[in-house]
C-alpha positions in Angstrom: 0.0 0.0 0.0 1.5 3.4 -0.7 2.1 5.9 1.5 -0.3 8.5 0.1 -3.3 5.9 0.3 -2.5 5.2 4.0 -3.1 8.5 5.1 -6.3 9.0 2.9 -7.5 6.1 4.7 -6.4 7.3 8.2 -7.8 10.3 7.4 -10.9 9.4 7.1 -10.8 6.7 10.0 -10.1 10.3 11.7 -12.9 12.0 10.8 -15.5 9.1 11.1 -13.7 9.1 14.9 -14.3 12.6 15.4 -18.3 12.1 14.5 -18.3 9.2 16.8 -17.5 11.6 20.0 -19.4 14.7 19.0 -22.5 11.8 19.1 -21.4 10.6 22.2 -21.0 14.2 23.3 -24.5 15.0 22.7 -26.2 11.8 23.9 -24.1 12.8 27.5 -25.3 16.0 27.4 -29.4 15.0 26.8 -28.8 12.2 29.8 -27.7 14.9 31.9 -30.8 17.1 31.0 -32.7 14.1 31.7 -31.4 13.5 34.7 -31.9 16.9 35.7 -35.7 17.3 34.6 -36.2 13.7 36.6 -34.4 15.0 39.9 -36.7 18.4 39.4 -40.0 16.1 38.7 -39.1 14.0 41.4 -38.6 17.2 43.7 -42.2 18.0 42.4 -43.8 15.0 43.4 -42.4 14.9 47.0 -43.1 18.6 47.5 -46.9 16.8 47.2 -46.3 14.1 49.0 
């Protein structure tokens, strides 16, 4: 393989990488949201308790 190919490939094993942790990124950040509205919900229904 030359060396030209091998870093088109890497490349783009980069940048499909990248995409990976932006994705997991964003799914942390809506668990943490969820988390929040589910403390704030659970807050809710004690208050009424």
């Amino acid at each position: 393989m030359e060396k030209d190919h091998l870093e088109i490939i890497l490349e783009d094993i980069r940048e499909k990488f990248e995409l990976v942790l932006e994705g997991h990124e964003v799914l942390h950040k809506e668990i943490q949201n969820t988390r929040q509205e589910l403390r704030e919900e659970i807050g809710f229904v004690n208050v009424k308790v």
